[in-house]
ROFIMI-910456 format. One line per field, with one value per residue (C-alpha): x, y, z. Coordinates in Angstrom, 2 decimals, padded with zeros to 5 digits. Example, Ala and Ser with C-alpha at 12.3 -4.5 7.8 and 13.67 -1.06 7.14 Angstrom:
xx: c(012.30:013.67)
yy: c(-004.50:-001.06)
zz: c(007.80:007.14)
REM end
This chain:
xx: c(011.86:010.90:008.31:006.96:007.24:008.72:009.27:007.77:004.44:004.10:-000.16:-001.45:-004.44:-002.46:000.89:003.42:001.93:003.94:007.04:005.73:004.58:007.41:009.86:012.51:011.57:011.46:015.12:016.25:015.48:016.07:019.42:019.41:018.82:015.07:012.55:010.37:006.96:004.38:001.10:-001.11:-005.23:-005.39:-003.81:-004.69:-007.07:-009.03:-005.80:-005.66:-003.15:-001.28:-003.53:-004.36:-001.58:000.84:000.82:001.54:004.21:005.73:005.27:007.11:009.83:010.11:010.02:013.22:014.79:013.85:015.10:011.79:010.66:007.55:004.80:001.32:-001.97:-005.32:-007.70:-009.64:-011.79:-010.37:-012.37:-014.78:-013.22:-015.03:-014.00:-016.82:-016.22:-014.69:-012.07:-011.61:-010.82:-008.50:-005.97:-006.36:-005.33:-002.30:-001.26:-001.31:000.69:002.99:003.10:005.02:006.05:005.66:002.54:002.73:-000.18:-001.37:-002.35:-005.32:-006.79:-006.00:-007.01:-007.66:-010.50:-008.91:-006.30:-008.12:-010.42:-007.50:-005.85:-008.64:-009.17:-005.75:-006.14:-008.87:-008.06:-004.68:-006.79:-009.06:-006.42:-005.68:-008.98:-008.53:-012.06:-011.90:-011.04:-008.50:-007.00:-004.14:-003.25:-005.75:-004.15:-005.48:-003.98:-003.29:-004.03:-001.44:-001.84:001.20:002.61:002.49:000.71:002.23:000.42:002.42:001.64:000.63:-000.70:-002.41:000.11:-000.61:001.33:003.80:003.93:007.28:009.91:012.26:016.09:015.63:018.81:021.06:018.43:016.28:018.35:017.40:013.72:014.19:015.21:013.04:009.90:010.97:009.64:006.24:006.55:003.27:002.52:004.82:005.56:006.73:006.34:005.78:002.79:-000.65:-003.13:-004.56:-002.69:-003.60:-002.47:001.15:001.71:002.61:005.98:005.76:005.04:008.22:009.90:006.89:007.56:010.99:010.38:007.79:010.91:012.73:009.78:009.82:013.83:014.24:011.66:014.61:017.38:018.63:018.05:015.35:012.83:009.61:006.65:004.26:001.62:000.76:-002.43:-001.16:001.86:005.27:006.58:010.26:012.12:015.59:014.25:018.38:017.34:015.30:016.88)
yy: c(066.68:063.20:064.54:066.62:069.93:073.02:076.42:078.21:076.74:078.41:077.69:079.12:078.66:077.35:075.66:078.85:081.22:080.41:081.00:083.85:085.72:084.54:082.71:084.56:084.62:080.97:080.36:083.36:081.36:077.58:079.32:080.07:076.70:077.03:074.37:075.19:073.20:073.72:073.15:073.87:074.24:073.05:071.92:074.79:072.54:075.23:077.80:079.00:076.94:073.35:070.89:069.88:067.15:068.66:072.00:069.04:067.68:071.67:072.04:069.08:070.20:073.47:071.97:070.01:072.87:074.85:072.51:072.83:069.80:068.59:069.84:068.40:069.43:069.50:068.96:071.82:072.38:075.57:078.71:077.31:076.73:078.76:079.13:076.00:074.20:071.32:073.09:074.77:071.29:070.16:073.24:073.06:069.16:070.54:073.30:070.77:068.39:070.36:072.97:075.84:079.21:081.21:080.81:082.78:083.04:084.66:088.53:089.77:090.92:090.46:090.24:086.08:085.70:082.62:084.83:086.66:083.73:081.67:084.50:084.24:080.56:080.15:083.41:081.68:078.22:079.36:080.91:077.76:075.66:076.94:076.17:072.96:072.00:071.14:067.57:066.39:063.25:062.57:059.01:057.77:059.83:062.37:066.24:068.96:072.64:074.79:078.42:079.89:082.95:085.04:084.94:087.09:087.65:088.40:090.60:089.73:090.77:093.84:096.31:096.50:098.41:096.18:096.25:094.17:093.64:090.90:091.34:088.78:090.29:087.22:084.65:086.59:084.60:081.37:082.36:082.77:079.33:078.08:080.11:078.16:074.81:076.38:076.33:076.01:079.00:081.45:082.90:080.80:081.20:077.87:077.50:077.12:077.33:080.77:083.68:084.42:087.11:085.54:084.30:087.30:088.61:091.62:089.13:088.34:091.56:093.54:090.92:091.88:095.51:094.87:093.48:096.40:098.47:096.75:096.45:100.11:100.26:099.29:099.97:096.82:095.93:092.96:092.82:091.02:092.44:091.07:092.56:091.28:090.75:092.13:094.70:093.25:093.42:093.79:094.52:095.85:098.86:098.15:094.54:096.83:097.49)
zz: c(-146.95:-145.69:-143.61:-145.90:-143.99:-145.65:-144.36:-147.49:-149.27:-152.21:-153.12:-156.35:-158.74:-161.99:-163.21:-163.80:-161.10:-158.40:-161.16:-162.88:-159.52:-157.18:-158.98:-158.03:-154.12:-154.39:-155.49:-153.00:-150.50:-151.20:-152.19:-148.40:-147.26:-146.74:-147.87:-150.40:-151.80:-154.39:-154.71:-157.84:-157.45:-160.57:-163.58:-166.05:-168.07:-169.21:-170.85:-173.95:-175.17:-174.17:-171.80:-168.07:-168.75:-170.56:-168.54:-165.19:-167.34:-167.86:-163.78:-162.90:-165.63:-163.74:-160.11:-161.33:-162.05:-159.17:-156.94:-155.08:-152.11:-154.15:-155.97:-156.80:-157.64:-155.52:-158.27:-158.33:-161.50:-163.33:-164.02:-161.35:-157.96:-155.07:-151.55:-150.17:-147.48:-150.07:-151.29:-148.22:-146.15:-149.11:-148.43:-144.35:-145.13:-147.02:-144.67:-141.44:-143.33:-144.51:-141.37:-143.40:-141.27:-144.35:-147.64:-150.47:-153.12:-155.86:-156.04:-154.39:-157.50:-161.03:-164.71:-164.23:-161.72:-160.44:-159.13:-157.00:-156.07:-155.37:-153.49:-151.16:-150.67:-149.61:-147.23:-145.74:-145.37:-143.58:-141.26:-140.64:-140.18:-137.00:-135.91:-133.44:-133.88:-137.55:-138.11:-140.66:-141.65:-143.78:-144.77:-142.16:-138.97:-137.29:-138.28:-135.52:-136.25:-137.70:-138.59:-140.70:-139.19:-142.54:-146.18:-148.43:-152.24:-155.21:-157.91:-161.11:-164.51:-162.90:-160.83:-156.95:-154.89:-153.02:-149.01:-149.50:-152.10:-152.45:-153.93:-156.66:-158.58:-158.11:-159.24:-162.45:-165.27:-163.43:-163.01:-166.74:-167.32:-165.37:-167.05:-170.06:-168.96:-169.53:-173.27:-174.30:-172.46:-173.67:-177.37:-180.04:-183.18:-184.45:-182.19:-184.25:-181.25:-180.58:-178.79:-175.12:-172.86:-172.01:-175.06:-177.10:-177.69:-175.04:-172.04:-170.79:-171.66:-169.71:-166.61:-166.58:-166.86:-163.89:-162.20:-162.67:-161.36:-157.71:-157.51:-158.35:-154.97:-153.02:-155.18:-156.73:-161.12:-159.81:-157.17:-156.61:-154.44:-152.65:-150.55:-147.00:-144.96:-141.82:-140.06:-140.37:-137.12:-136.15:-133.46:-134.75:-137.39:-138.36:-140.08:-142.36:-145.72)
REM end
């Protein structure tokens, strides 16, 4: 969108969370007309296998596909982010300038420590955001607070039981494709660099089993979960599947 804001802000530690973790939920709703953006912590420079460059090159491949609103990365070192006040200010900057409704981020714990690090960077700096007495500037103007009204965290490598579970039926084959762009990630073969925990053969089967695990939650062949920070509120208990 031309002003950059998006109803959905998808922020995660490394290229192919956000895909891996909420793929799915991503092309649910930009399927339903919602706007959807991406933003990396960091380029993955420290993986097992491809590069910082080649895993942005894999990412912008995949937000193509998506159809996502943008994507970029905030620079954050891999393996060694920490929730200071630095990192901190660079996702408040993002969150006011892009002013989504909705973030979603990675799991709250999990076998990567960035994961759970991330998880809680994000957590935090959507909370700080709202804070009107923290300056930010974007391209030299002034930002005004925004607080998101919900951050939902996916679920990994390591199962968590999910608080919510998104019908991602419709949309798993795409997801699929769209996993793909990550190449260097996944198995192959023909690859000569060493093996990491995604890159065996029983990856993408096991995620697709796990996908089976959270539809069969709410009785549907695909579902993604996600667990949530605070009550869900409603106020028609016949809106609830």
């Amino acid at each position: 969108m031309s002003n950059g804001h998006v109803d959905i802000l998808c922020i995660t530690a490394h290229p192919d969370d956000a895909e891996i973790g909420m793929g799915g939920t991503m092309l649910r709703h930009l399927h339903l007309g919602h706007a959807v953006g991406i933003i990396d912590l960091t380029v993955g420079e420290l993986g097992t296998r491809g590069s910082g460059e080649i895993r942005k090159q894999e990412a912008a491949a995949a937000t193509k596909l998506l159809g996502a609103s943008f994507r970029y990365q905030l620079g954050m070192r891999d393996g060694f982010f920490r929730a200071d006040e630095e990192s901190l200010l660079k996702v408040v900057v993002a969150l006011r300038r892009h002013r989504p409704r909705i973030v979603l981020t990675n799991a709250v714990q999990d076998r990567h420590p960035d994961h759970g690090r991330g998880s809680h960077l994000v957590s935090e700096a959507c909370f700080l955001s709202g804070l009107r007495r923290i300056a930010t500037s974007y391209e030299g103007q002034e930002q005004e607070q925004w607080r998101p009204a919900a951050v939902y965290h996916c679920i990994q490598d390591r199962w968590v039981h999910p608080d919510l579970v998104v019908d991602v039926t419709e949309f798993w084959k795409k997801k699929m494709e769209v996993l793909a762009c990550f190449k260097s990630q996944f198995f192959d073969p023909k690859s000569t660099e060493p093996v990491s925990a995604i890159s065996v053969p029983e990856f993408l089967p096991t995620l697709e089993g796990r996908a089976h695990d959270m539809g069969r939650l709410i009785g549907v062949p695909y579902g993604e979960g996600f667990t949530v920070e605070r009550a869900i509120g409603v106020d028609d208990l016949m809106k609830l599947g």
